[in-house]
C-alpha positions as CSV (number, residue, x, y, z in Angstrom):
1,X,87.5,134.5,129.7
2,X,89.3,131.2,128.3
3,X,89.9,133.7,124.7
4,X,91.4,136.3,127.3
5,X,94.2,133.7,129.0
6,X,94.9,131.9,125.9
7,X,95.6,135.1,124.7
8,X,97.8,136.5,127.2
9,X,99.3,133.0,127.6
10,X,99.9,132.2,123.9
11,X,101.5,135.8,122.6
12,X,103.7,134.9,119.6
13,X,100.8,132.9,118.5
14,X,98.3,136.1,118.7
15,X,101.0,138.2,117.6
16,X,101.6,136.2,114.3
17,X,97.8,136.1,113.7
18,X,97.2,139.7,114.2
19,X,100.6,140.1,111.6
20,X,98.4,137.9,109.4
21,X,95.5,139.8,109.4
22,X,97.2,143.4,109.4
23,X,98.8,142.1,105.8
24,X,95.7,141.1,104.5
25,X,94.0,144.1,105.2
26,X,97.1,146.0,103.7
27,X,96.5,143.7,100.9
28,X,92.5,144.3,100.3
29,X,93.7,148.2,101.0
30,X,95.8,147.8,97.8
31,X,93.3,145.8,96.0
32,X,89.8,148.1,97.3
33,X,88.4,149.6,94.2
34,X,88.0,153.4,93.7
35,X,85.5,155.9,93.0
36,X,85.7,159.9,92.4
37,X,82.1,159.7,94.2
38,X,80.1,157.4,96.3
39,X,77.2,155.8,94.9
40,X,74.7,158.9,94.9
41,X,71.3,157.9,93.3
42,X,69.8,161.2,92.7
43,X,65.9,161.7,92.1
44,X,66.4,163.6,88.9
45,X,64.7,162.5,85.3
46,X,66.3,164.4,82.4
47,X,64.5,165.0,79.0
48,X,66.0,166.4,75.9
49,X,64.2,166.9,73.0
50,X,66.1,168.3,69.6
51,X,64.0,170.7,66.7
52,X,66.5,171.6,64.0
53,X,66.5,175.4,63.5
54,X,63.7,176.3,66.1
55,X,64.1,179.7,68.0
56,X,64.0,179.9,71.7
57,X,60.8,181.0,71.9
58,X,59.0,178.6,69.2
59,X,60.6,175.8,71.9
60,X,59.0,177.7,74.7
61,X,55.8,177.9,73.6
62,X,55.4,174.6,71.2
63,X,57.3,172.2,73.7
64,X,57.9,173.5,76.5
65,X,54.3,174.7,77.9
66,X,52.5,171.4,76.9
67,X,55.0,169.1,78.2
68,X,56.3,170.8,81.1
69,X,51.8,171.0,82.2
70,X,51.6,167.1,82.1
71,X,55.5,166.8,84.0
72,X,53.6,169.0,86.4
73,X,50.6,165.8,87.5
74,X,53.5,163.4,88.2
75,X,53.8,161.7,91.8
76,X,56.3,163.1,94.2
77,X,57.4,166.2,92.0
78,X,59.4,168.5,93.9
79,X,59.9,170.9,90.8
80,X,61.0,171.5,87.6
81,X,63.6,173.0,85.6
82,X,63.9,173.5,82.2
83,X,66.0,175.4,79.5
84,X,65.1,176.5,75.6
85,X,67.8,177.2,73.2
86,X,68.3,177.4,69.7
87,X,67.8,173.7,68.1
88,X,67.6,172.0,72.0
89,X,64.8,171.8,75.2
90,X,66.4,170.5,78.2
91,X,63.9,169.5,81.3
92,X,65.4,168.4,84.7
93,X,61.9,166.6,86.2
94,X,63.5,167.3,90.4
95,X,61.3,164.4,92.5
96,X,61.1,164.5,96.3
97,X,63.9,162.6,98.5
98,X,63.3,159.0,99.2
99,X,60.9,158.8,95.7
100,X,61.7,155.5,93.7
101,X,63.7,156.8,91.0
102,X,62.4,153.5,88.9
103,X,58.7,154.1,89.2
104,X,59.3,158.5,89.0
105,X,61.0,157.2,85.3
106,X,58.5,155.3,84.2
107,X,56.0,158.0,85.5
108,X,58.1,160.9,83.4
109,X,58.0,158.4,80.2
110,X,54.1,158.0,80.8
111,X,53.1,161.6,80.8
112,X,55.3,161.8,77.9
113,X,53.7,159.5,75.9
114,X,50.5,161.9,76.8
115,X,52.1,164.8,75.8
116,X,53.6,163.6,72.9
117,X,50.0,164.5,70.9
118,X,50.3,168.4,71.7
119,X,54.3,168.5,70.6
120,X,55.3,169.3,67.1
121,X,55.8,166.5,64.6
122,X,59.4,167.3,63.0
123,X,61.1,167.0,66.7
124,X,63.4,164.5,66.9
125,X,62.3,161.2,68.9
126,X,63.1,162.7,73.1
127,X,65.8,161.5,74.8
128,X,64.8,160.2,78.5
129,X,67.6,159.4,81.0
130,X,68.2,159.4,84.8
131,X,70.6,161.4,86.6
132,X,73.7,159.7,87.8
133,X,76.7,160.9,88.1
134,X,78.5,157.2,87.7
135,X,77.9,158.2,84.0
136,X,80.2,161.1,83.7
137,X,83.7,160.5,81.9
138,X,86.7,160.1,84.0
139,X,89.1,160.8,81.0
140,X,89.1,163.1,78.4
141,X,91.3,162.6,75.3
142,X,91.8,164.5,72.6
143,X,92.8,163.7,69.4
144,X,94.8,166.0,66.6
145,X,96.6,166.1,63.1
146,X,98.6,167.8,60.8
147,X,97.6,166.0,57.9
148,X,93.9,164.9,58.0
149,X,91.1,167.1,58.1
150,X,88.4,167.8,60.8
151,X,85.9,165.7,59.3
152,X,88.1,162.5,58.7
153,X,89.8,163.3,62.1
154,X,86.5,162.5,63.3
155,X,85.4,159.6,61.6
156,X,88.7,158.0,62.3
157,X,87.6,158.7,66.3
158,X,84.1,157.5,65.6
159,X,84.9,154.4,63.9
160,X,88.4,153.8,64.9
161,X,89.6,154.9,68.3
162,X,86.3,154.5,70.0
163,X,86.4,150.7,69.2
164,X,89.7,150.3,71.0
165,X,88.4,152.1,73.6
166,X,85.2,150.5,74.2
167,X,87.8,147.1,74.2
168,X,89.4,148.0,77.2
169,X,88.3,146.3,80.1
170,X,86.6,148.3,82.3
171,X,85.4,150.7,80.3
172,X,81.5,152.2,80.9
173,X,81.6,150.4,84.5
174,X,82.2,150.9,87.9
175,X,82.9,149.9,91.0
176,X,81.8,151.3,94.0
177,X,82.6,151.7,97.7
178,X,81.2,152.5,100.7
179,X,82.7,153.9,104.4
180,X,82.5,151.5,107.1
181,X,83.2,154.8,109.7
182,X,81.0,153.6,112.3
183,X,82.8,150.2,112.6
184,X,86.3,152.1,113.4
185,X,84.5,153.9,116.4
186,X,83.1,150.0,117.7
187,X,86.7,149.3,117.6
188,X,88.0,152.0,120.1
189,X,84.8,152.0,122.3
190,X,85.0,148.0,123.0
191,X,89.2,148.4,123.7
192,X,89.0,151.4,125.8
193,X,86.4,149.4,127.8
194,X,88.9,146.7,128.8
195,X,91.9,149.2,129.2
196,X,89.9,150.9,131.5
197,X,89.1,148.3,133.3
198,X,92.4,147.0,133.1
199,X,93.8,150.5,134.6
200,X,91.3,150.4,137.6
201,X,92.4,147.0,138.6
202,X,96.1,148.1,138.5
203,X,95.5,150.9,140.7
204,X,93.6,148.8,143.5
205,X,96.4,146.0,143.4
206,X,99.3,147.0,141.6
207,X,101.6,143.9,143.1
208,X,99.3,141.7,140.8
209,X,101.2,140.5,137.7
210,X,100.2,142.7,134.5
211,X,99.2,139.4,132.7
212,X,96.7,138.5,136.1
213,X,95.2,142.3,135.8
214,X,94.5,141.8,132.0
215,X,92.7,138.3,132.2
216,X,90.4,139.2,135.6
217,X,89.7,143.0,133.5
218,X,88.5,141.7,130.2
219,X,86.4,138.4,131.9
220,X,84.4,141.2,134.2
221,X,83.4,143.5,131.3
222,X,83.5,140.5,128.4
223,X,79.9,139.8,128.6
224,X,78.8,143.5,128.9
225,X,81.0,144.0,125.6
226,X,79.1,140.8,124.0
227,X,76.0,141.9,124.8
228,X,76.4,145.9,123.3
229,X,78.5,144.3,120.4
230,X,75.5,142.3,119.7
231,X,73.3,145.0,120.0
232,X,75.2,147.1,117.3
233,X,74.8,144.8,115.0
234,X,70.9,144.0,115.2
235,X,70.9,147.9,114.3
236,X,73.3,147.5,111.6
237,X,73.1,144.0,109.8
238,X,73.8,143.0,107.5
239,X,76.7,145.4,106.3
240,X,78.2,146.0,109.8
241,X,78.5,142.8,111.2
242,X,81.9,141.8,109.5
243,X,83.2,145.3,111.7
244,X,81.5,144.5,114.7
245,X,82.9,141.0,115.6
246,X,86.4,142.3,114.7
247,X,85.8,144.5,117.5
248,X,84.6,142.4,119.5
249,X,87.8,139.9,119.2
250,X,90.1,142.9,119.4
251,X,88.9,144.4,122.4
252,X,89.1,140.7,124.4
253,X,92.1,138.9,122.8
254,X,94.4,141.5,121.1
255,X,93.9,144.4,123.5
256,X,94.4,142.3,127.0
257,X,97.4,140.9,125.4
258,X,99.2,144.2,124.4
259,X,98.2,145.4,127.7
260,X,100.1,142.8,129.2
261,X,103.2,142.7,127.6
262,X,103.3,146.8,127.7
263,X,103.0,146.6,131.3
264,X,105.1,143.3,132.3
265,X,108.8,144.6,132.0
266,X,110.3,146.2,134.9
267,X,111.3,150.1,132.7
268,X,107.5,150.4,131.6
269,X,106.4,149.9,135.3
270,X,108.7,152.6,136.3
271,X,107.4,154.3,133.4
272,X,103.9,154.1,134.4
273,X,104.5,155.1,138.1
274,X,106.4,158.2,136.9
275,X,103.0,158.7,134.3
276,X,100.6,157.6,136.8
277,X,102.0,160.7,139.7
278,X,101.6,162.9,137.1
279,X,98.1,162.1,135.8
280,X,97.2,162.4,139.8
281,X,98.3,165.6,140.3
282,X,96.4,166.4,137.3
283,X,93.6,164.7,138.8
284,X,93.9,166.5,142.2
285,X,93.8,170.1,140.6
286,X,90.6,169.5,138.5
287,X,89.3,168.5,141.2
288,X,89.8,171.4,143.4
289,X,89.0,173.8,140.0
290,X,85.7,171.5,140.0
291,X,85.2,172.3,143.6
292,X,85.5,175.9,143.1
293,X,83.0,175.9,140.5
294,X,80.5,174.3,142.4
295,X,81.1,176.6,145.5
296,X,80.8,179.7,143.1
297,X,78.2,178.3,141.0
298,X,76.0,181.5,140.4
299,X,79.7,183.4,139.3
300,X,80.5,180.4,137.1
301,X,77.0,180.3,135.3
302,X,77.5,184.4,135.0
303,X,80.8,183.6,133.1
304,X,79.3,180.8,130.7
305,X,76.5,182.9,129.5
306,X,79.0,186.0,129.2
307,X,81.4,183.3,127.2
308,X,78.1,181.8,125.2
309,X,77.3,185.9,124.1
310,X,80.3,186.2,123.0
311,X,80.1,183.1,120.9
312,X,76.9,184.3,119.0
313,X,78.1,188.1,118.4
314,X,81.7,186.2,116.8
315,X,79.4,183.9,115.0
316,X,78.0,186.5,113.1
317,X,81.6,187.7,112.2
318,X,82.6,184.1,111.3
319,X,83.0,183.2,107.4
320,X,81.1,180.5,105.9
321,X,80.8,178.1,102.5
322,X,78.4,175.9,101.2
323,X,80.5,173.2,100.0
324,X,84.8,174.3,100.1
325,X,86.0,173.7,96.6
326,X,89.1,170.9,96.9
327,X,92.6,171.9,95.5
328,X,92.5,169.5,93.0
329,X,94.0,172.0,89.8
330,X,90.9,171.9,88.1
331,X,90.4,175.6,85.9
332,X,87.9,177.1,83.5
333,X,88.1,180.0,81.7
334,X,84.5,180.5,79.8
335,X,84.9,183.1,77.1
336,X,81.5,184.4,76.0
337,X,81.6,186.9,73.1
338,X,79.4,189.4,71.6
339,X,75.9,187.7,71.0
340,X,76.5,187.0,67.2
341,X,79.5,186.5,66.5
342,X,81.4,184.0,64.8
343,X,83.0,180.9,65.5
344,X,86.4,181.9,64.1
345,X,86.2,185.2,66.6
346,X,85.5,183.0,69.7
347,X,88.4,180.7,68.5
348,X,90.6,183.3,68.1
349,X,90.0,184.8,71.7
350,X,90.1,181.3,72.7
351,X,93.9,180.9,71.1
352,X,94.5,184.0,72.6
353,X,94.5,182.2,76.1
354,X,95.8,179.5,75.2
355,X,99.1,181.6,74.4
356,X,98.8,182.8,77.6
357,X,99.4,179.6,79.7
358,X,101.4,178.1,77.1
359,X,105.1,177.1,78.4
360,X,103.5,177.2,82.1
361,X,105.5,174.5,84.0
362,X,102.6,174.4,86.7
363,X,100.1,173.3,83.8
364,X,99.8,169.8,83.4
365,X,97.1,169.9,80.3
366,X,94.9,172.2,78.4
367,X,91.9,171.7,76.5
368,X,90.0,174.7,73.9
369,X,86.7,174.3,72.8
370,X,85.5,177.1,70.7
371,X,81.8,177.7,69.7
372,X,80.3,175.6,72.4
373,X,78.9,175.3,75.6
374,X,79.2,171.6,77.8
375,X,76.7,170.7,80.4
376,X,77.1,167.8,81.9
377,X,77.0,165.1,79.4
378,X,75.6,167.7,76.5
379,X,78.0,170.0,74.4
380,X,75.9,172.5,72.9
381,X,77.0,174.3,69.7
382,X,77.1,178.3,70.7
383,X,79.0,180.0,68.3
384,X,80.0,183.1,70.4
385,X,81.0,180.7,73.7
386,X,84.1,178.8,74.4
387,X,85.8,177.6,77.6
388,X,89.9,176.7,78.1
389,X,90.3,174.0,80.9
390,X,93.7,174.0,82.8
391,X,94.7,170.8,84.6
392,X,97.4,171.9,87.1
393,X,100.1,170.0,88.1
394,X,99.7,168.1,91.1
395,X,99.4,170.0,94.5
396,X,103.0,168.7,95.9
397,X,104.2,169.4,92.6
398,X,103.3,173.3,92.9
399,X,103.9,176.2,95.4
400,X,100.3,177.9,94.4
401,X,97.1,176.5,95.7
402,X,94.6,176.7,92.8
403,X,92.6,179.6,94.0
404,X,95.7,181.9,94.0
405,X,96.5,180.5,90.3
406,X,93.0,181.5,89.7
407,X,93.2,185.1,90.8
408,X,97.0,185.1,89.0
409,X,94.9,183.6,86.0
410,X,92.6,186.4,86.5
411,X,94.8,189.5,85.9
412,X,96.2,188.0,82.9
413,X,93.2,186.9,80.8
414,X,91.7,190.8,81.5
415,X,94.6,191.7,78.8
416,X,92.6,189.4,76.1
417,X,89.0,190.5,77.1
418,X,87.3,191.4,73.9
419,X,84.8,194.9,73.2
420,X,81.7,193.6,74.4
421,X,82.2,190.5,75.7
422,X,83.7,188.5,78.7
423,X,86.5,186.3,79.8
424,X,85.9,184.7,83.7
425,X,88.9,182.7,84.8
426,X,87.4,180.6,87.9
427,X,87.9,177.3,89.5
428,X,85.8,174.1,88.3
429,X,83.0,173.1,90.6
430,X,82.8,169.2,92.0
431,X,81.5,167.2,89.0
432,X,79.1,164.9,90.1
433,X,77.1,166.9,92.8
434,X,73.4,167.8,92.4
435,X,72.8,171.6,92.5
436,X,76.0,172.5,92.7
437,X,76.7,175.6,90.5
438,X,80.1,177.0,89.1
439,X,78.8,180.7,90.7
440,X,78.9,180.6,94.1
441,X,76.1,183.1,94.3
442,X,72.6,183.0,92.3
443,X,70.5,185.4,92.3
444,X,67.0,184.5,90.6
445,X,64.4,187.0,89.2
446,X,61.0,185.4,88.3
447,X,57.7,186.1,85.7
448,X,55.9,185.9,82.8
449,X,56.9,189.2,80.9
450,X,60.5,188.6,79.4
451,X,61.2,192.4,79.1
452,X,60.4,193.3,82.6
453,X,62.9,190.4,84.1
454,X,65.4,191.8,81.8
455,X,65.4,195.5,83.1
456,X,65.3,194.0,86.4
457,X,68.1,191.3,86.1
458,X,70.3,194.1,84.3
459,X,69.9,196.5,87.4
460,X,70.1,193.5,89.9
461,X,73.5,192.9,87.7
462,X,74.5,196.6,88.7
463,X,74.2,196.6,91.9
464,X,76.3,192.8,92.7
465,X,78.9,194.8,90.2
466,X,79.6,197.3,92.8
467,X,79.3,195.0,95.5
468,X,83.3,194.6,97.0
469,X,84.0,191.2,97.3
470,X,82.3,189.9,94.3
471,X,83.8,189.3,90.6
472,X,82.8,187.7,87.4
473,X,79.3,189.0,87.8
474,X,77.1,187.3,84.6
475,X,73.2,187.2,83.4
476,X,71.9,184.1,82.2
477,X,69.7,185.3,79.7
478,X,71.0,187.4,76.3
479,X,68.4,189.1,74.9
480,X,70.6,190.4,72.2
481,X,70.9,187.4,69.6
482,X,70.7,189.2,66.1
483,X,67.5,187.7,64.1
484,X,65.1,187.8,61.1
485,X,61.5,186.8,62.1
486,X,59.4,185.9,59.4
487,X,55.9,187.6,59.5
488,X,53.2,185.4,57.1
489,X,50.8,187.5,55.4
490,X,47.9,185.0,55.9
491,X,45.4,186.0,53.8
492,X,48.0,186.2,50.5
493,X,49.3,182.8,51.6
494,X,46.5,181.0,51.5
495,X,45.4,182.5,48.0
496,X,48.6,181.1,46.9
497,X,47.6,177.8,48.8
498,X,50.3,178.3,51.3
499,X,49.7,177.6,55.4
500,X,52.1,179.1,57.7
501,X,53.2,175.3,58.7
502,X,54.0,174.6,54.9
503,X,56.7,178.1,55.2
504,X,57.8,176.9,58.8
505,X,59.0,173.7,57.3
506,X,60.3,174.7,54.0
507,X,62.1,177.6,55.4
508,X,64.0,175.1,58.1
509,X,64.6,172.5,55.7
510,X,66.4,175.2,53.2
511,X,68.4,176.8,56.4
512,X,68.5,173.8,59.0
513,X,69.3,171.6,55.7
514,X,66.9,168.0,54.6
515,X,68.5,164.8,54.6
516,X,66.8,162.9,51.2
517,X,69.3,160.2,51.0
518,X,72.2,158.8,52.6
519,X,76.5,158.3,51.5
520,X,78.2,154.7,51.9
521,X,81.6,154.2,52.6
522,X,82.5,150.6,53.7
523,X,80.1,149.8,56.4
524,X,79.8,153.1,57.7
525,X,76.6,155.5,56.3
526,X,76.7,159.2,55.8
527,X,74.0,161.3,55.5
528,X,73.8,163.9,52.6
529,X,72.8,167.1,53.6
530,X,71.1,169.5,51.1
531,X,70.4,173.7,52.1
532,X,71.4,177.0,51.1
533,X,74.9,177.4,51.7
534,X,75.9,179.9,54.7
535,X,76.9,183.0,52.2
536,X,73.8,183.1,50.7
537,X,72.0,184.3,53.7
538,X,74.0,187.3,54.7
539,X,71.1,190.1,54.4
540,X,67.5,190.7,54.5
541,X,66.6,190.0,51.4
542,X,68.6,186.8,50.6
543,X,66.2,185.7,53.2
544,X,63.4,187.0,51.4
545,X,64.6,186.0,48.0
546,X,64.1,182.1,49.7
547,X,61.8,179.8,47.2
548,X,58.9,178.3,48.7
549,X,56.5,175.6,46.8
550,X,52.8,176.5,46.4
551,X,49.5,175.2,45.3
552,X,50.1,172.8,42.1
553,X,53.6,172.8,42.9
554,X,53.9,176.3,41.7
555,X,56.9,178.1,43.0
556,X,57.1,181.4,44.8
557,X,59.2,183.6,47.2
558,X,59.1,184.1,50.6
559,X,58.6,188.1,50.0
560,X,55.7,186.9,47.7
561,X,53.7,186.5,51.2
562,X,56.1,187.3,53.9
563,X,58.6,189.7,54.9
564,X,61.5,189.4,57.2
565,X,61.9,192.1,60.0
566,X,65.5,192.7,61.7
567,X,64.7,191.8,65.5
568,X,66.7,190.6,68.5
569,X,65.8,187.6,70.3
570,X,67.0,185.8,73.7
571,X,69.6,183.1,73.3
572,X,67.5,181.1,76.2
573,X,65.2,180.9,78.1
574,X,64.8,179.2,81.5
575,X,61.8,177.9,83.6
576,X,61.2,176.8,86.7
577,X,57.9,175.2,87.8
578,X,56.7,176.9,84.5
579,X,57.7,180.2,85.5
580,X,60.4,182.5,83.1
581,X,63.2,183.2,85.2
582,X,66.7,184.8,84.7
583,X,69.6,184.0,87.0
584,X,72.4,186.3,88.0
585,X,75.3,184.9,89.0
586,X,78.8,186.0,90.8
587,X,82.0,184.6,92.3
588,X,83.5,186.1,95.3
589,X,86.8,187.5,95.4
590,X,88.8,187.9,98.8
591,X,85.7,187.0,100.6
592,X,83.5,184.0,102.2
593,X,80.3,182.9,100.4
594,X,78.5,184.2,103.6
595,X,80.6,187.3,104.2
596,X,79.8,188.6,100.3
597,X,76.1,187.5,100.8
């Protein structure tokens, strides 16, 4: 081939161009964008819907059965998920793989619209997004002072630092990437090709000059290697075909070249001699091995399906994971305290920790929150949860891998467990990754009748306790949540021109707080919120004592037609495909995933 002499022929020239094009590549490798994660499109809708003050079981049964029996009529549904908690309903609408995730949103925003009838009027308008992982943060920050307060902390990040922020360029985009893997394997198929060929004409005439061998190789195979290049890329066009011609122009320009000037001085000859009597004698014994073999074929095939047992029965031994976590440094330590208490006792546990790592050389950052839980892009307020993050250092920074700073972390935060709750030091999943869970073990208990999944969850709990192998053992659902629910006396109500709407919204408004009118400071609004301060709703019959308005606007008090009976509630509850369930989750410790299982 006239590409394959000039090639050979013109050396420096090919050299210089190859130098070219390796520079540039080290350029664009300098210059290629970044991304945590590839560009995943996943075929999840999420819904959340806000109801100031409502109980997890007014969301189950006044949002979540209605809506969730429309999600269910959608096209393509694979299932749903959904979660009720004081003040919040969460829905993950799961569609099948391969489903438009354009025309499953607008399907999810149209049997909204229908539900929307059947859902309580006070909600606050649902918030309808699709689930991409491109839209979680890649920096945190956090902001603190001496000398202002919390609340003009926070308007000075609202109004202040967010602006700057937002003024950076860059900021709420991306750029994505993809791996061209295939193209580096077109690369080494199309040059071993021509070495090989290369190497089979040296061995027939090795008196042939190297550059001769190199030429006459790559013109015999040249149009075979057009021909499968071409091939390739009618599979792979447009995005491959950049890749493909490069190997194509390696294999018959670059490749013969090398070849020759590897092979044209007298030391790599004797070189290659020495090599080649060595690769023969290689040669020569696997071949008489392979002649053995076939001789003794029957005691061969014996051997193979003794060796192939074998594999199975070690199989069964052999360890296994879903999805190995990285050793990127990434910690969490999720303190979850008696259900009911306060903020300040979950922040002072929380401090507690904090003391803990404090001074730590292998720490890079911490962050605390206290009386809240994040999922995802949500931070919900829990009073009686928090969650330390550790950043470590950087692995070649460190002489502990992040698992065995985990079990370290472990033994040390047992010291600050409170009575009656739980501290679980464990490593942070991969953000980003549908279904992937914190746990690394979920065991799920399904039904209607809330007291039955709790006795069995609690004795499923039990059992994975005493399991060896497994730590951090947690239920999902709480069913402890100090409450008072207010039973209507219906008949006396509506004598005193009361429905049991009329005390659902005045009692909400009075605890939950109304907003009649609205603060201005510069250009920035506040609203004024007006309810019964905190203290004043310590006991039973503070609650009682609460003034509701009646027929005429004549006043009266809740114990007037209600009373309020001491009752513990569930802090959520979760659904799948409609159906209650409770999940039980665990960690292994000094075990595999499949081992524990």
């Amino acid at each position: 081939m006239k590409v394959t002499e000039y090639a050979v022929k013109r050396r420096l020239a090919v050299s210089a161009i190859a130098a070219a094009f390796v520079v540039l590549g080290l350029y664009g490798l300098w210059r290629l964008p970044v991304d945590y994660l590839p560009d995943v499109t996943y075929p999840i809708v999420k819904i959340q819907i806000r109801w100031a003050a409502a109980a997890p079981e007014e969301i189950d049964t006044e949002i979540a059965d209605p809506l969730e029996r429309f999600m269910a009529t959608v096209d393509r549904l694979d299932h749903l998920e959904s979660s009720s908690m004081e003040g919040v309903y969460s829905l993950d609408v799961h569609f099948e793989y391969g489903a438009d995730i354009d025309v499953a949103f607008q399907d999810v925003l149209a049997a909204l619209t229908r539900a929307e009838r059947q859902l309580p009027d006070d909600i606050d308008a649902p918030y309808v997004f699709k689930a991409d992982p491109s839209y979680l943060p890649v920096m945190q920050i956090t902001a603190s002072s001496k000398r202002w307060d919390p609340l003009r902390l926070r308007d000075w990040a609202d109004n202040w630092l967010q602006d700057r922020i937002f003024a950076v360029s860059g900021v709420a985009g991306t750029e994505i990437i993809g791996g061209l893997i295939v193209a580096l394997g077109v690369v080494l198929d199309n040059s071993i090709i021509v070495v090989e060929n290369i190497s089979r004409l040296r061995r027939r005439d090795p008196e042939t000059e190297p550059s001769r061998h190199a030429v006459d190789a790559t013109t015999e195979v040249g149009p075979a290697l057009i021909a499968a290049t071409l091939s390739f890329l009618a599979l792979f066009v447009p995005f491959l075909i950049v890749p493909g011609l490069v190997s194509l122009v390696i294999a018959v320009s670059i490749t013969p070249m090398i070849t020759a000037v590897l092979f044209g001085s007298k030391g790599m000859r004797a070189r290659a001699g020495r090599f080649e009597k060595i690769f023969a004698r290689l040669t020569e014994v696997y071949g008489r091995v392979i002649a053995r073999a076939i001789k003794w074929r029957w005691g061969v095939a014996v051997l193979f399906l003794l060796a192939l047992g074998a594999g199975f029965v070690l199989l069964g031994r052999l360890g296994g994971e879903f999805l190995p976590l990285i050793d990127d440094g990434r910690i969490t330590v999720k303190v979850k305290m008696p259900t009911g208490a306060s903020v300040r006792a979950t922040d002072q546990v929380v401090r507690k920790i904090e003391n803990l790592v404090a001074g730590d050389p292998r720490i890079e950052s911490i962050f605390a929150l206290a009386g809240g839980q994040i999922r995802g892009l949500t931070t919900y307020e829990i009073a009686n949860e928090g969650q330390v993050d550790i950043q470590l250092v950087p692995r070649a920074e460190r002489d502990i891998s992040t698992k065995a700073y985990v079990n370290e972390l472990r033994k040390k935060t047992g010291r600050t467990e409170p009575p009656g709750g739980r501290v679980m030091a464990r490593q942070m999943p991969i953000k980003g990754i549908a279904g992937l869970r914190a746990a690394d073990i979920i065991v799920r208990v399904r039904g209607q009748d809330m007291e039955i999944l709790g006795e069995l969850a609690s004795r499923t709990a039990g059992e994975m306790k005493a399991i060896k192998g497994l730590a951090n053992v947690s239920v999902s659902m709480d069913r402890t949540k100090p409450e008072y629910q207010v039973r209507v006396d219906r008949e006396k109500a509506a004598e005193l021109g009361v429905s049991v709407s009329d005390v659902a919204e005045s009692l909400r408004s009075l605890i939950e707080g109304a907003v009649p009118m609205r603060f201005r400071n510069g250009s920035e609004y506040y609203d004024i919120r007006v309810l019964v301060p905190e203290e004043e709703l310590s006991s039973r019959a503070d609650v009682e004592n609460l003034i509701l308005t009646g027929r005429d606007n004549e006043h009266l008090r809740l114990k007037d037609i209600a009373e309020g009976v001491p009752a513990m509630g569930p802090v959520e509850i979760m659904r799948e495909d409609q159906i209650k369930q409770i999940s039980i989750e665990a960690k292994t410790e000094g075990s595999d995933i499949a081992g524990a299982a």
